[in-house]
N, C-alpha and C positions, 0 to 999 in steps of 0.2 A: 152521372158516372164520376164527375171529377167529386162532386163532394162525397159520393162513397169511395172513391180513393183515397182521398185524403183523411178520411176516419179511419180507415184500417190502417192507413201509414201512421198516424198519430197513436193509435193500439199500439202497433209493435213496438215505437219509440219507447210509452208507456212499460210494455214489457220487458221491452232488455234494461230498461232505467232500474225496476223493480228487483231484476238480478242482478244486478250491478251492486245495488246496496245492500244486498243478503248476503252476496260474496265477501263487503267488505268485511262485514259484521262479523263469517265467522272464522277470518282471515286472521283481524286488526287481534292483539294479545287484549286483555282485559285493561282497563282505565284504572291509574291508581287509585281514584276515587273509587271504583266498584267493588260494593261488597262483597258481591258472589268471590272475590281474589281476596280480600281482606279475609277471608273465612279460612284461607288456604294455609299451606302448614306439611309437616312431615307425613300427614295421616291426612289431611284437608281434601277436598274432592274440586282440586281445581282441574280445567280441563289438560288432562293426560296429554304428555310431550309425547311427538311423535320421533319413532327410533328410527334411527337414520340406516339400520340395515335394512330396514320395510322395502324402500325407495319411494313406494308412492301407497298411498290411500285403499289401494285396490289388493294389496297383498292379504293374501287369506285371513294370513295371522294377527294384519291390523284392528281383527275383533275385539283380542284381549284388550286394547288400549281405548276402546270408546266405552265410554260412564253408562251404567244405567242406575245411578242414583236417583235417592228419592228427595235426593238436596242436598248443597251445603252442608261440613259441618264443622265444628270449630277444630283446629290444632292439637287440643285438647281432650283429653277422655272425657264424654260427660259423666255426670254422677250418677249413679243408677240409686233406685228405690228398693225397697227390700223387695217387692215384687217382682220388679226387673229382674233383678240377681238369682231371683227364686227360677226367673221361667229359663236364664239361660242355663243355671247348673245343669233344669232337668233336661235342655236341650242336648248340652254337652253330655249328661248320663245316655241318654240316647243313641244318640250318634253313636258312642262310644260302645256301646254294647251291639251295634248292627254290625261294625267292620264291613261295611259294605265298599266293594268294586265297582267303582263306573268304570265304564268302556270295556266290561272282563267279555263280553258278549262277542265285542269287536276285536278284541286283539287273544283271545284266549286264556288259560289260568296259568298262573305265575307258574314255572317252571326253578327247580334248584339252582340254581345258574342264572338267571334273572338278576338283570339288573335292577338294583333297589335304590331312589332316590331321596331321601332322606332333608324337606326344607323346612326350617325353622323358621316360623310367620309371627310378627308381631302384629303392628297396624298398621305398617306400611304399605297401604295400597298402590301408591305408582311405583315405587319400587318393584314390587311383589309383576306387576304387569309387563316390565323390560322384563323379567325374568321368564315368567313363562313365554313371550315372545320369543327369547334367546332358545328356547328349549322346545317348540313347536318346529322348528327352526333346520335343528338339529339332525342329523343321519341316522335312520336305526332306531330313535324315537320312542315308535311304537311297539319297542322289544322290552319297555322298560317298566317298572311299577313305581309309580311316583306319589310319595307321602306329604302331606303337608301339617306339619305338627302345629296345631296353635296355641299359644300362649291368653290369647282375645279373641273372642267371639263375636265377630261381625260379620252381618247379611250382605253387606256389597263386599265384602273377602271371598266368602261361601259361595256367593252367585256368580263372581267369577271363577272362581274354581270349579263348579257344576259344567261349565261352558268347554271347557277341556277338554278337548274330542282326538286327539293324537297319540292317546296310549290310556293305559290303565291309572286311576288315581283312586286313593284311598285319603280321609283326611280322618287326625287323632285330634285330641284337645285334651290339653294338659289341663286337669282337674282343679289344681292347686293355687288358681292366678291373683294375682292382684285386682283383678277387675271383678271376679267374682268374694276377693275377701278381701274389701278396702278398708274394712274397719277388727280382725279379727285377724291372726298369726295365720299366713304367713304373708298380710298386710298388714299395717302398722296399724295395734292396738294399745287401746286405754291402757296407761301405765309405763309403756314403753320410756327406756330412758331415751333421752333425746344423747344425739350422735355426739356432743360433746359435751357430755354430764361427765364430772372428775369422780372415780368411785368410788372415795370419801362420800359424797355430797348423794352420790347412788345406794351408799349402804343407809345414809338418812334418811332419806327419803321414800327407800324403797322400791325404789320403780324396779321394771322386771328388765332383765337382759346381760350378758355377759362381754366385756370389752374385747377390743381384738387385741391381734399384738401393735398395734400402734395408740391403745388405751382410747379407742372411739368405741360408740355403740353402734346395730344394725342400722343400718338405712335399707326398708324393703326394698324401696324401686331397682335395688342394684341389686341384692339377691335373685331374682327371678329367671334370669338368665340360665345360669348356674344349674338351678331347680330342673328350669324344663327340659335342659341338652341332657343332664342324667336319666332323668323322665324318660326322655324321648327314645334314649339308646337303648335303657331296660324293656322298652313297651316294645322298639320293633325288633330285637333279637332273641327274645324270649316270652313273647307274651300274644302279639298278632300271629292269629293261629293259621295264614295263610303261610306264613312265612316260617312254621315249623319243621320244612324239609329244604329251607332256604342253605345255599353254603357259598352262594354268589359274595361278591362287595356290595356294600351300603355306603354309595356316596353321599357325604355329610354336604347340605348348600345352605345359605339364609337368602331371607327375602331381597335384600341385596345386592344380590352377589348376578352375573348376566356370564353366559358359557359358548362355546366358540364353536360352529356348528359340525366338528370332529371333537367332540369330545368325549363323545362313549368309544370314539372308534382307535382314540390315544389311548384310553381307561382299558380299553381290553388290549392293545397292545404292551401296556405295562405290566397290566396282571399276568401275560403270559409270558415277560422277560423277567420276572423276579425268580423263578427255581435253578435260572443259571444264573443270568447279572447280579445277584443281589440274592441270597437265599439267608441273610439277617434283617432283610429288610419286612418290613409288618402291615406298613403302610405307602398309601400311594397318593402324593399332593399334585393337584392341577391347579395350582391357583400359586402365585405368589407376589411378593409385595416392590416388583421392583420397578422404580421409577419408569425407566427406561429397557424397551427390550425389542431383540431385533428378529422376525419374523424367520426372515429370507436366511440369515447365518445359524438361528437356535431350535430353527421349529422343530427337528429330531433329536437335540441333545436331552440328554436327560442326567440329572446330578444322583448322585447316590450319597447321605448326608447323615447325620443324624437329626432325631425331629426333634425342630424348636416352635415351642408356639407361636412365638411373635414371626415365624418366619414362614411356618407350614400350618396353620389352622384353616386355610382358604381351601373349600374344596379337596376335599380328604376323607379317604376311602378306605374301607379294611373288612375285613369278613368277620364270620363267628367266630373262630378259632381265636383270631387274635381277641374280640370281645369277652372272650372266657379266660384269656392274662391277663385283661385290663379290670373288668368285676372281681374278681380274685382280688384286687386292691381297692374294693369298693369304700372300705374302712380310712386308706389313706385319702383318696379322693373327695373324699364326705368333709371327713376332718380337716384338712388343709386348709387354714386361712388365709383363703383368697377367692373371692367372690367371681373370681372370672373362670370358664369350664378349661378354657384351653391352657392355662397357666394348672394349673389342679393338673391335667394330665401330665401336663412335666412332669410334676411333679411325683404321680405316679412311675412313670417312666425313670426317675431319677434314684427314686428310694426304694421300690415294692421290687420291681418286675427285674427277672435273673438273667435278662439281658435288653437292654436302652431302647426303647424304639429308633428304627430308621425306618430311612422314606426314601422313594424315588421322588424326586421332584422333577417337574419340568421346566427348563430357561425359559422358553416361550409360554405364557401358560396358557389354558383353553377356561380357566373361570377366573373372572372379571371382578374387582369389588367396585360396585356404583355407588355406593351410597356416601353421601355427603353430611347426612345427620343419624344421630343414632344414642343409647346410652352412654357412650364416651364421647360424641360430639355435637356442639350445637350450633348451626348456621344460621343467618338472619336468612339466606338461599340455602335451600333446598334441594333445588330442582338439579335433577341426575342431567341434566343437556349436554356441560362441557363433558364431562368423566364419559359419557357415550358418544359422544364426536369422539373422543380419542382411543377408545376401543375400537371402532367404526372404521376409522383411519388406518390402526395397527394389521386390523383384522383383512382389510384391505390390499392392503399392502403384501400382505403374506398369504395371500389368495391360495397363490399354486405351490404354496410350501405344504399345505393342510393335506392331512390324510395320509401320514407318511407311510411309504412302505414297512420301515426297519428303522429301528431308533440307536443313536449312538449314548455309550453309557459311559459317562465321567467319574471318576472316582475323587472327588476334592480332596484335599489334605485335611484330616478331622481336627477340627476344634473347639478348643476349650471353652467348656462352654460353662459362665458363671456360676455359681449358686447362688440361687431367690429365696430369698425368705418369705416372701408371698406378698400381696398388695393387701393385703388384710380383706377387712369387709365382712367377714364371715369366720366370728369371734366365738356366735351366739349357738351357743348348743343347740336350740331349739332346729336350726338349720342343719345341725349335724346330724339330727332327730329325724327330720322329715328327709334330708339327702338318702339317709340309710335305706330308709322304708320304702323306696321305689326298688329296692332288689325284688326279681325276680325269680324263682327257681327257673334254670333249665328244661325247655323241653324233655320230657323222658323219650330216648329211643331214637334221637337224632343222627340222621348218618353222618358218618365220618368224610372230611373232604377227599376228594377222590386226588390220589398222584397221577398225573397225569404229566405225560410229557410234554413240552411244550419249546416253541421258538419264535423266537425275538423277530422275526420278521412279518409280516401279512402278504397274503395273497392275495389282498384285494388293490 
């Protein structure tokens, strides 16, 4: 008896020793030495931060955040083969033509008044996963149709976005990318003049391409942006034919950007205080850039402004009607030398349109910018951690501010607001060429938005 007790006592030791060292394993963060982390990167498949609004492991939504990669992969796009290239176009032609609805089964068919979510996906996979967390998250949810526009075609993008079970999701793929045309316009092709050829030296030579106004040539990686947000806007207000009797808002988000789980329930309370607070206003910003901001004093104020890019590009919303004064300028927007979308819309707004855009904005806002790297910035870190600890905190902290009854409306003092001559970048006709060509005609027979009364407070 004693030596079968003492075997089984020495088992269990055995066994909890065994979980003991599995825990720490997947506990301990990776070793600077392991490659599986050396591989990691803005787009890299290192193993996904956990979001501190989760609380623990066991939250539904902590699905989005576990990997099912089929590996490592580097930081970097690889090079595809002309096959490769061949089988994703036809993927993308596909896809593209099915317009198909997941979840339409479960939450029913979009209604005119639907809300339309509109995120612009590059390759940023962890990004991309705090985001749909934030938005599983969320209030009302599953009232919404949620688009994912891609620029890149990737299978661990797709398979997590397949997984998406809390409302309706539609995904488009921008035809035009870089990835698919790395050696051919509107990726950088044979001939091209390089970005600081003098053009003296470009008329000898010949290379193909037109300088901007600061006398550089194209650089594609930085067009593409630009490319797909016009894409994208053409394709969902006149072209997805689900959304032909749409007359709701189309909130604009990118991959990452993370939203504050009242923020369809502020988005409809704005939309229905603009026919009195604010009836020159066009558009409605939930996002803003300020350092600092206080929950508990601002969660109902709301600014009334005019839009600036650099100030209201985050999370920003507008319907058709207003889409049919800004297409109407599709010539200015095309043309304007300056490779970024939201700077081009001032622009618009500045010289076309017969009166400016404004915005309501929010002090507090309900969309988040996490992202730490991206085409304007480069980090040896990455990792979205601290920027969501302090959303995490804010968000916190303003618990019982969220879901306001009635919003209070500010009227600033307007100001003067510079003239830009543009960031250049987009000198090259051929950009003006293809910017153009994603116009759309208008649905035929589209109803008109309904007037509707409406008041600044909620009943919920």
């Amino acid at each position: 008896m004693r030596g079968g007790g003492w075997a089984r006592g020495l088992r269990v030791v055995g066994v909890v020793v065994l979980l003991c060292v599995a825990w720490l394993q997947l506990a301990l963060p990776p070793l600077p030495h392991d490659p599986q982390s050396l591989l990691g990167g803005a787009s890299g498949r290192e193993t996904p931060e956990n979001d501190p609004a989760l609380g623990s492991v066991h939250n539904p939504t902590s699905k989005f955040l576990q990997t099912r990669s089929r590996g490592s992969r580097a930081s970097t796009a690889p090079t595809l083969n002309p096959e490769q290239i061949l089988e994703i176009k036809e993927q993308i032609q596909l896809r593209t033509g099915n317009e198909t609805v997941l979840n339409e089964e479960l939450f029913g068919p979009v209604q005119p008044d639907t809300i339309v979510i509109a995120v612009q996906v590059h390759n940023r996979l962890e990004y991309l996963r705090h985001l749909i967390v934030s938005l599983a998250q969320a209030r009302d949810i599953d009232s919404v149709l949620l688009i994912f526009s891609h620029d890149y075609y990737d299978e661990d993008i797709n398979q997590l976005i397949t997984t998406i079970d809390f409302c309706k999701v539609m995904q488009i793929f921008y035809p035009h990318s870089l990835q698919t045309h790395p050696h051919t316009f509107p990726g950088e092709s044979p001939g091209d003049c390089p970005r600081d050829t003098k053009p003296e030296e470009a008329a000898k030579v010949k290379c193909v391409g037109t300088p901007d106004l600061y006398k550089h040539y194209r650089e594609a990686r930085f067009t593409q942006t630009k490319h797909h947000w016009w894409w994208k806007a053409n394709k969902i207000f006149d072209e997805v034919w689900i959304l032909r009797n749409h007359t709701g808002q189309v909130l604009f988000l990118e991959e990452d950007h993370y939203v504050a789980e009242d923020f369809l329930h502020t988005l409809r309370l704005l939309t229905a205080a603009i026919p009195r607070a604010c009836p020159k206003c066009s558009l409605i910003t939930l996002g803003n850039y300020l350092k600092n901001y206080n929950f508990y004093t601002d969660a109902r104020k709301v600014e009334v402004t005019q839009w600036v890019s650099s100030k209201h590009n985050m999370g920003f919303a507008f319907n058709h009607s207003v889409w049919g004064l800004i297409k109407a300028c599709s010539g200015q927007f095309c043309d304007h030398d300056d490779y970024n979308w939201d700077w081009s819309l001032l622009h618009v707004s500045n010289t076309c349109l017969t009166h400016k855009l404004h915005t309501l904005v929010l002090r507090a806002p309900r969309v988040f910018h996490i992202g730490e790297c991206g085409v304007h910035h480069k980090k040896k870190d990455c990792s979205s951690r601290s920027v969501l600890n302090k959303v995490h905190r804010a968000l916190q902290a303003g618990q019982r501010t969220l879901f306001p009854r009635q919003l209070i409306v500010v009227h600033t003092p307007p100001k003067k607001v510079k003239k830009h001559k543009g960031n250049g970048g987009w000198g090259d006709l051929r950009d003006h060429a293809l910017c153009r060509s994603f116009y759309v005609p208008t649905f035929t027979h589209r109803p008109a938005l309904a007037n509707t009364s409406v008041v600044i407070g909620s009943g919920s």
